[in-house]
Residue, then its C-alpha position, 0 to 999 in steps of 0.5 A: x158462432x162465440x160462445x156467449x156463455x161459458x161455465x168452467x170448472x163450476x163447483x157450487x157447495x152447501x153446508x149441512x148436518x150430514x156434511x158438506x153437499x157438493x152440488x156442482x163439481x166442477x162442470x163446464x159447458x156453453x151456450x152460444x148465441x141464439x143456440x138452446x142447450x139442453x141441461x138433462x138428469x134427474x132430480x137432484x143431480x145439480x141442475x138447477x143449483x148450476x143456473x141458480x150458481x150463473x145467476x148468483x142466486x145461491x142462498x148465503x151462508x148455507x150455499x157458496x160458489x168455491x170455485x170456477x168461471x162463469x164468462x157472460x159475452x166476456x165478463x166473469x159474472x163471479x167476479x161482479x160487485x152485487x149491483x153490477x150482477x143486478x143490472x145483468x139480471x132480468x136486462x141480459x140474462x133472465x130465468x124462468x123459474x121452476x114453479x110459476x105460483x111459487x115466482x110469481x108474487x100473489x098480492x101484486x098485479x100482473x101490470x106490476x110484476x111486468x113493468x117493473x122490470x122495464x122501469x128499473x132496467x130500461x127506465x120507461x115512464x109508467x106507460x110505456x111500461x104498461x104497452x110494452x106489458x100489453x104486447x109481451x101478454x099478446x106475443x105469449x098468447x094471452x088474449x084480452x092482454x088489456x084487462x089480464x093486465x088488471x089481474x092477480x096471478x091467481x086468475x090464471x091457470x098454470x099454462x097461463x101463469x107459465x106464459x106470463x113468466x116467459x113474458x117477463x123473462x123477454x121483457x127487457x130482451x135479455x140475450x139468454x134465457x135460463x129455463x128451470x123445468x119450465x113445464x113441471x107443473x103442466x099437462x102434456x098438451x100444456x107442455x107441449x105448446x109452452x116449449x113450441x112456443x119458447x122454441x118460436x120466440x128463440x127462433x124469432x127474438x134470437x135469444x139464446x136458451x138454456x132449458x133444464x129438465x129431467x125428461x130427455x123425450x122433452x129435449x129431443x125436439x127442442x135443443x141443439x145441444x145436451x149436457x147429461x149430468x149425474x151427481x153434479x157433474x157432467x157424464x156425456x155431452x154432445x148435439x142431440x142428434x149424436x146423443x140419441x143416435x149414439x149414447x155413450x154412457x149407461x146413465x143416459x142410456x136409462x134416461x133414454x129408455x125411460x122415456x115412453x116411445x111411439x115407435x114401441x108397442x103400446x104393452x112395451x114396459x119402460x126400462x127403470x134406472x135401479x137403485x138410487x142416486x148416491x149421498x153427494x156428501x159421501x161420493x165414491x171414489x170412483x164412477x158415481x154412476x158404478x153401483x146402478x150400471x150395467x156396464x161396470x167393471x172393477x175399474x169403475x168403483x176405483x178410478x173416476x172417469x173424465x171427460x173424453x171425446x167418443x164422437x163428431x161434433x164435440x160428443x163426449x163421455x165420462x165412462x171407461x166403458x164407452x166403446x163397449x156401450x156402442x158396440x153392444x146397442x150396435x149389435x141389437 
């Protein structure tokens, strides 16, 4: 199956005070077609500027894109006129943003804010626009679809609001989905039935899906593929089976043990990541990860670690340490 995504060499930098922020340095990773791919670290690691970077969302002048290839089903999106970008946004790529009360606009109706898409991209009249509005509602679990229709969108809750930003995202049936943190805001009961419910519609629709989070206990049920990043770039990527079974850097061994776990006992205490993310106007020369890891050695704060393959099926890790890793959660 193609890649119908494809980020190469992705840098994305913003212009500060302290100095120059290099949020994205230099990542490259795929989404094929009706797969989901897993986009995992913590906060501000650069996950969100990376689909904000695909969407060419990144706020002028402050923020720039210097470099690298974004190739949607074979177009360089970077290299798109503005109004070619915005025909592709909401018609083939859609995002659902982080926090639906703040994407979502408070003085218009949800008729509005679903229709409009439709008109603009796929130029229904008015009513059809509102029947199709009416059956995304129904499709995403909202009932009374009809009335919710006349509604704000401070009338729904925050499970209920998240579903209607799904609802737009498939509104125009966009081949890829980009999913920012879609369940931030929400309770784990919430949570839990917002992912099953975008993994059904994936499975249904078959739309590809990038869902980015912080919580790698999210991903392991939902995603075919992670990429772990750290500082702007990616440390370790492979299939999520691999990845769990098998990790192969230090930094996704702490995310990994700081997810609570039903197999532990309920006193077991969760294993913190210590210390803090570095300055990215200030990286080391080295491993970004050296001064919080466990497995470091001299080499690590000299000499940055690439990517290299430490397993089947494509896993690989930046970490010079990476067999040691292996061996020592082997022997446990």
């Amino acid at each position: 199956m193609g890649a119908l995504l494809e980020v190469e060499n992705l840098t994305t930098e913003f212009v500060t005070r302290g100095g120059v922020v290099r949020a994205v340095d230099g990542v490259s990773w795929d989404v094929r077609e009706g797969e989901t791919v897993a986009l995992v670290g913590e906060s501000g690691c650069g996950k969100s500027v990376s689909a904000l970077s695909v969407m060419r969302l990144i706020a002028a002048p402050a923020g720039r894109i210097v470099g690298g290839r974004v190739r949607f089903k074979g177009r360089d999106l970077l290299a798109l006129s503005d109004e070619e970008m915005r025909r592709i946004r909401g018609r083939e790529i859609a995002m659902i943003f982080q926090e639906p009360m703040t994407s979502l606009n408070p003085v218009l109706s949800i008729a509005r804010q679903l229709t409009e898409g439709l008109e603009i991209h796929l130029g229904t009249t008015a009513a059809e626009a509102r029947r199709r509005a009416a059956e995304l509602l129904a499709t995403v679990g909202i009932p009374d679809s009809e009335r919710r229709l006349r509604q704000y969108p401070h009338q729904f809750s925050g499970g209920m609001r998240q579903r209607m930003m799904i609802a737009m995202a498939l509104a125009c049936n966009p081949s890829l989905i980009l999913a920012d943190e879609p369940t931030t805001a929400l309770d784990v009961t919430i949570q839990a039935q917002i992912l099953e419910l975008m993994k059904a519609l994936s499975r249904r629709l078959g739309v590809a899906m990038l869902i980015i989070t912080h919580n790698l206990g999210v991903v392991a049920r939902y995603a075919d593929r992670v990429n772990v990043m750290y500082a702007g770039r990616i440390v370790e990527r492979g299939t999520a089976r691999e990845l769990y079974a098998h990790p192969r850097h230090p930094y996704t061994l702490g995310l990994l043990r700081s997810v609570p776990r039903l197999d532990e006992p309920r006193r077991a205490r969760l294993d913190p990541i210590e210390g803090q993310p570095p300055d990215l106007t200030r990286l080391p020369a080295g491993c970004a990860f050296a001064t919080r890891c466990a497995f470091r050695v001299e080499r690590c704060a000299r000499e940055r670690p690439g990517l290299v393959a430490v397993g089947g099926g494509g896993h690989v890790s930046a970490c010079w340490e990476a067999e040691r890793l292996d061996r020592a959660l082997a022997m446990r």
